[in-house]
N, C-alpha and C positions, 0 to 999 in steps of 0.2 A: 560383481555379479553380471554376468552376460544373458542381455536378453535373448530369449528364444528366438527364430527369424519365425517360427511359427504363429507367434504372438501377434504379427502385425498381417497377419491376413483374415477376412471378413468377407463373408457370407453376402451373395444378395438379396435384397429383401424383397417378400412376397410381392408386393407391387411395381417389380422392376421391369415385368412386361409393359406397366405405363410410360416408363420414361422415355426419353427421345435417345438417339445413337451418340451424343456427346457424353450426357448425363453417366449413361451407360459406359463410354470411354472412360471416364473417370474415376470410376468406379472398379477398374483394372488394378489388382490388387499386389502390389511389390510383395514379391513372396523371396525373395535373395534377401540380402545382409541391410539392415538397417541404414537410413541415412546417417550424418553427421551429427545432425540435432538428436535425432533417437536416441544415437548411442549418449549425449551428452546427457541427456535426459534419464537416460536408465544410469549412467553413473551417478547423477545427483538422486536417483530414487535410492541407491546402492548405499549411500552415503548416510542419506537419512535414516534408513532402517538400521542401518548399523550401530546409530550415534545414539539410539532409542532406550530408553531401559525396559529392562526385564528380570521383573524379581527369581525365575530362577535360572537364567542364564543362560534361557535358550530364546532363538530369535521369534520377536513379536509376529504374530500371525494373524494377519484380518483388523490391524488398526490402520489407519487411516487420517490424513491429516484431514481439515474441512475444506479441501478441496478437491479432496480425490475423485469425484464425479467429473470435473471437470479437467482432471490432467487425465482421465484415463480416455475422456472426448478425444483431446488430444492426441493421446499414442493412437487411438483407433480409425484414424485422420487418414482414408482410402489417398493413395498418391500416383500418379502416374507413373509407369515403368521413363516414359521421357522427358519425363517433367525435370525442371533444373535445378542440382540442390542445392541451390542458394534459395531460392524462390521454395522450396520444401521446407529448411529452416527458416527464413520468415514466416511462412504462415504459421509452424511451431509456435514460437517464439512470442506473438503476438496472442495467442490463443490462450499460451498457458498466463502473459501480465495480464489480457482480462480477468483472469482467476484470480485475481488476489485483491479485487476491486472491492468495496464496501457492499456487506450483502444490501442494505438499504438503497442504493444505487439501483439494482434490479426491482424495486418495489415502490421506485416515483411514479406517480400518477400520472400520465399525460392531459396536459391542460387543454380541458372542451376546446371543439373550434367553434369559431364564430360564426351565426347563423344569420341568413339574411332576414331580412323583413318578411318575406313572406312563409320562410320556412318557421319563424318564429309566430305568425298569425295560424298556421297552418296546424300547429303542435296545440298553444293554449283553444284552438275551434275545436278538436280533437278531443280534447279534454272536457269542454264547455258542453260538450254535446252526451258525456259523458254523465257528469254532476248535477247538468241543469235540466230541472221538471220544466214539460212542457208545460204546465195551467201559470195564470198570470197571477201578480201579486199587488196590486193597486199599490199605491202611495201617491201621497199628496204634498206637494211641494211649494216655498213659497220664495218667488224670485228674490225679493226686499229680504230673505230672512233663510239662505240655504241650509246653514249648519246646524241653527237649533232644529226648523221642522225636521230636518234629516235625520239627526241625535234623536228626536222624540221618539222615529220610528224605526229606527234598527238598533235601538236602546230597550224594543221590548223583545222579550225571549222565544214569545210566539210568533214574533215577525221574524227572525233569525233562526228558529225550529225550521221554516219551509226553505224551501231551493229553488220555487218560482221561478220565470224571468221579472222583473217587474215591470209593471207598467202606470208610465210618472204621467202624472197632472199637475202643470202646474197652477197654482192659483194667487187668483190677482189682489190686493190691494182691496179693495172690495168684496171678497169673498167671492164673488163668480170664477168658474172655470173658464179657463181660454178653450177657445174653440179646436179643434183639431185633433184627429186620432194618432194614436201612438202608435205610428209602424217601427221605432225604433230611434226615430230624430229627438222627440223628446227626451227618452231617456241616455242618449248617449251626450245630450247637452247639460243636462244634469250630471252626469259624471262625470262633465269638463266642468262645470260651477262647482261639484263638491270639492275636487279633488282640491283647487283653488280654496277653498274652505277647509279645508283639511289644513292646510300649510299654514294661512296665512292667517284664519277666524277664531280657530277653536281655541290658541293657546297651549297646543301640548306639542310645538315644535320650535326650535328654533333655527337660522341660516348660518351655516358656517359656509370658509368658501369650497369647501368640498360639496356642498349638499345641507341638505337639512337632518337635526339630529334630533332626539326626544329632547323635550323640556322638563324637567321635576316638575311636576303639580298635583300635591297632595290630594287636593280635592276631585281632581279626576282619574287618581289611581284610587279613593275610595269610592268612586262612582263606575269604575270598573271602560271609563270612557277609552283607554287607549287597546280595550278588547274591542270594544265597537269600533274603532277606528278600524283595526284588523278586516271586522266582518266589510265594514266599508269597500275598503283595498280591495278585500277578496272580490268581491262583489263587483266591482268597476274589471279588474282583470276577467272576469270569465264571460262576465256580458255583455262585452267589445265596448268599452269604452275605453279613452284614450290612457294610458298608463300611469299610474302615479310614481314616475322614474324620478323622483328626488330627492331619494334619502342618498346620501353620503358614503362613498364605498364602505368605509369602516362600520357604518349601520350594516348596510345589506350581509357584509362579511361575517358579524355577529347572532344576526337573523338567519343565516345560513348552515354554520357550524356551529356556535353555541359556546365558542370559546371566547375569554377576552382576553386572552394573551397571546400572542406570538403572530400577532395579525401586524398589516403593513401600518401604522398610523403617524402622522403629521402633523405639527401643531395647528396646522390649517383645516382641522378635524373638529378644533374647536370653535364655538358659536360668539364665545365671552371676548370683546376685542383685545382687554388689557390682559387677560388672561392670557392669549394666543400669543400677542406680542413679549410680552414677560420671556413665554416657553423660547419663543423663536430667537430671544438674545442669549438665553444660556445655549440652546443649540451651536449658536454659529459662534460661541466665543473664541477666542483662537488663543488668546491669554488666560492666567491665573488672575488676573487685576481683571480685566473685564467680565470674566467667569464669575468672580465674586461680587464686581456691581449687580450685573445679571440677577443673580439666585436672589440678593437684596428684595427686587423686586415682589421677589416669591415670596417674602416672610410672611404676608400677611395670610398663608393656608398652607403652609408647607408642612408646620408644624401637627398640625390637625391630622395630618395623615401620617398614620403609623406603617412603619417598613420603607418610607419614603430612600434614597439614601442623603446619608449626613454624619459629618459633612461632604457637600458635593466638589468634587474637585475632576481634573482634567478626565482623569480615566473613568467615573462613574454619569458623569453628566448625560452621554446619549441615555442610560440606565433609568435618571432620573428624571428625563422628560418624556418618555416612554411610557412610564408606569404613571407619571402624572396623567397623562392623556388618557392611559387605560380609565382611570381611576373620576375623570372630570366626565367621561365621554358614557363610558357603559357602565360601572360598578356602583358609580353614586345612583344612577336610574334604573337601576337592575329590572326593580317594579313594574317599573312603565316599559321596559323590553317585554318583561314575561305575559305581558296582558298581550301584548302585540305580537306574540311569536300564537299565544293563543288564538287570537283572532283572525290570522293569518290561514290558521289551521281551516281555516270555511270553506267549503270548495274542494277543501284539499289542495287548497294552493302553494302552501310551503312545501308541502312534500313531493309538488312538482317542482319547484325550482331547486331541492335540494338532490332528485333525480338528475335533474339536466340543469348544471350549475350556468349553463349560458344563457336560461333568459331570467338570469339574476338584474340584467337589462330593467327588465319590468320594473323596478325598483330604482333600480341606480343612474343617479344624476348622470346624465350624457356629458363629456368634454366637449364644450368648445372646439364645433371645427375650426381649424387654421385658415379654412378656403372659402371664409365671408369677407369678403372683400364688398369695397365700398358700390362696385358695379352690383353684385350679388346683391345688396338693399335695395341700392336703388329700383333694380328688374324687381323684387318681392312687394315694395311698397309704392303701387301705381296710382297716380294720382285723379283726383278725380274733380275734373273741372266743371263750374260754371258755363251756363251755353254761353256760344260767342254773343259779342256786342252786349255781354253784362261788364255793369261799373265793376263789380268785383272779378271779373276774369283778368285784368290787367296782373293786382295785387297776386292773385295765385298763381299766374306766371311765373312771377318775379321769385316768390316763396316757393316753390319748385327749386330754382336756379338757384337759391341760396343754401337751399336743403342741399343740395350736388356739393355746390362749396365747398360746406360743410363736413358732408361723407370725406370728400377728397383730403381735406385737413387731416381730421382723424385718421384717416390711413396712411398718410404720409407724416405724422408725428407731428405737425406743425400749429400744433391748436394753441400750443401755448405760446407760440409769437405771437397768437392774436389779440389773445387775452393778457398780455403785458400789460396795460393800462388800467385794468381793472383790479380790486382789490378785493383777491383769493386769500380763502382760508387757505393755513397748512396741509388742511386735507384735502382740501379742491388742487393744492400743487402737487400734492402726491399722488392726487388719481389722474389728472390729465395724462399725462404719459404711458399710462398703462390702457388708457381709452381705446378701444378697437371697435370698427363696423358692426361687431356681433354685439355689444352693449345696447347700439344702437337699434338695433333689429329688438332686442328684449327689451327694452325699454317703451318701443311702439306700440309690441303686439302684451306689455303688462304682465311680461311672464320675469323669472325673479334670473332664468339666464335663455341662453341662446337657444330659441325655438326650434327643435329641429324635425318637427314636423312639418310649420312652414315652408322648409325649403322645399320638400313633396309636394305644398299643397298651394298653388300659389293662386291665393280666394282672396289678397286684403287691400283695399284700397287706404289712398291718402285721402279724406275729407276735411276743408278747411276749415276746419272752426276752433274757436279761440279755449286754446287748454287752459286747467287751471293756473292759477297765479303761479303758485309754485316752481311751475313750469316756464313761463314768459319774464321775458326782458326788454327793454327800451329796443330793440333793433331789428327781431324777427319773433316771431311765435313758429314752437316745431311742430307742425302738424298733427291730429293723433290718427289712429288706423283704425278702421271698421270691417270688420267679416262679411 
């Protein structure tokens, strides 16, 4: 079958008075004989229709393979009278392999970009100013005791009916109020104390090294406590306090989509150590004998779970630390998700981060920058001396200069030549080496990893005085840090 030469000529379109004189050059339409591709191209159209069935014998009329839209793009492909036809059939050519690409391929999401800091304050101010009633909402808070007075009061349903901002008092030890109006300092240091209460007080979470993940606790999923956790969250996000970014990607990923399969997970997703470790030797077995030490480990809950696979051998093993993880991480606490995606809902704050999946942030544990180095501590954690000609200015000199040491060690891997003479646990040998400057920064400033608001905010001094026991040893005491 011979194509028309008519066939490959095209109309300009209504808006061709916009275009510039090139656009328009291009658009010059080869009204002669076909190029080489053309012609190639109509004889494999020729070919196909021919090779078609038709029940009765005459040729199919108006079928179309499921690409025809875009080979017909193709033949209507406007070409320059001087254009070169090599360079004619490439662009063919290329045109028509796109078409045969997976329709799902045209239907991938392009992943959010990432937003700065202020555009991300700028967005949730936006919204806060949306949700949140102007009239205030008292609460009384009590330093020695955050999490229950806080539980008390966003544990009632008429204190969580309103959308106030609130306004915190805290109180002392003795029942009197502390002096001072709430322009916003009080309450924003209450929800750096809750948040901390949140994690560390309440009981319904625990640390993996991803992040923190729910904990099963029967008695506060029938107290309905990981809803009020939720309204908490909500609550600290809209009313500028500092974020409670430490749930564990695979949390946030959960709380987002609502799926717990086909998400990215890690046996370092897990909170349980022997558990995690267990998972991470079948992972990385490289043998059938070590694959089955491995899995040994598992028996003691392997069995407990039905659909597991089993037996586990070379080709199912990623399978079956996958679905364990799904199964240890979200499906056994399903409960304590569902109260937490509820209470989430406050504010309307899930349906903001599921809108704009980039300040899933809010939420999610920050990595460890690479670029804390041991000078980067040192400039954050300034120290603060004694006036001169005190007996103790000498001593905090010195402990200054040993703190450097120190930094300097850790960054250079050499901690553990020092400590050769003393006598380390197994697990103090396994952690020294992976010891880095930013431990050291979270360790100071009491946070569970690497502060990275501090790096913004540089507020914290060294004060000398003598940490707990815990802490000290015969040779130096490490300073602790005050705001």
């Amino acid at each position: 079958m011979e194509v028309p030469a008519q066939s490959w000529s095209m109309e300009l379109s209504d808006d061709s008075d916009f275009e510039n004189s090139v656009v328009q050059q291009r658009r010059v339409i080869q009204r002669g004989a076909p190029s080489r591709a053309h012609r190639e191209h109509g004889e494999r159209q020729e070919r196909v229709e021919a090779s078609a069935p038709s029940d009765d014998g005459m040729e199919l009329q108006g079928q179309r393979g499921p690409n025809e839209a875009i080979s017909h793009f193709a033949d209507a492909i406007p070409i320059d009278v001087e254009e070169d036809e090599d360079l004619e059939e490439a662009i063919i050519r290329s045109l028509l392999d796109q078409s045969v690409q997976p329709l799902q391929d045209s239907r991938r999401v392009a992943q959010p970009r990432s937003l700065s800091k202020e555009e991300i304050t700028g967005i949730v101010k936006a919204h806060s100013e949306r949700v949140v009633t102007e009239a205030y909402r008292p609460i009384y808070i009590s330093r020695a005791n955050v999490w229950k007075t806080a539980l008390r009061q966003f544990s009632r349903q008429k204190f969580t009916e309103r959308t106030n901002l609130l306004y915190v008092t805290f109180a002392s030890d003795e029942g009197n109020n502390e002096d001072g109006e709430d322009l916003g300092g009080p309450r924003r240091e209450f929800f750096r104390l809750l948040v901390k209460a949140i994690f560390k007080e309440s009981g319904a979470f625990e640390e993996s090294p991803n992040g923190f993940t729910p904990r099963m606790n029967i008695c506060h999923v029938q107290n309905g406590v990981y809803r009020t956790i939720g309204h908490m969250m909500s609550t600290i996000i809209v009313q500028g306090g500092e974020p409670p970014a430490l749930f564990s990607p695979l949390v946030v990923d959960y709380l987002m989509t609502g799926r717990s399969f086909h998400l990215n997970v890690t046996p370092d997703d897990i909170a349980d150590m022997e558990l995690r470790e267990s998972l991470k030797k079948v992972d990385t077995s490289l043998t059938t004998d070590e694959l089955e030490q491995a899995v040994q480990c598992c028996d003691s809950w392997r069995f407990q779970i039905e659909g597991l696979p089993n037996p586990v051998n070379m080709d199912n093993k990623d399978a079956f630390v996958q679905n364990a993880i799904v199964f240890h991480v979200l499906i056994q606490r399903q409960s304590c998700y569902d109260q937490l995606v509820e209470g989430l809902n406050y504010y309307e704050v899930l349906p903001l981060l599921k809108e704009r999946p980039c300040l899933r942030v809010l939420l999610e544990m920050p990595k460890e920058p690479s670029d804390v180095t041991a000078d980067v501590v040192a400039t954050l954690l300034k120290p603060t001396y004694s006036v001169p000609g005190s007996n103790k200015r000498p001593r905090e000199e010195l402990m200054v200069v040993k703190f450097r040491e120190f930094l300097d060690c850790v960054q250079k891997k050499e901690l553990g030549e020092h400590l050769n003479a003393r006598d380390l646990t197994e697990a103090e040998k396994m952690f020294i080496p992976t010891l880095n400057p930013g431990h050291i920064l979270a360790y100071a400033t009491g946070s569970s990893n690497c502060p990275l608001w501090l790096i913004d905010n540089h507020d914290y001094n060294i004060n000398h005085r003598t940490p707990p026991p815990a802490y000290t040893n015969d040779t130096t005491s490490i300073p602790h840090v005050t705001r």
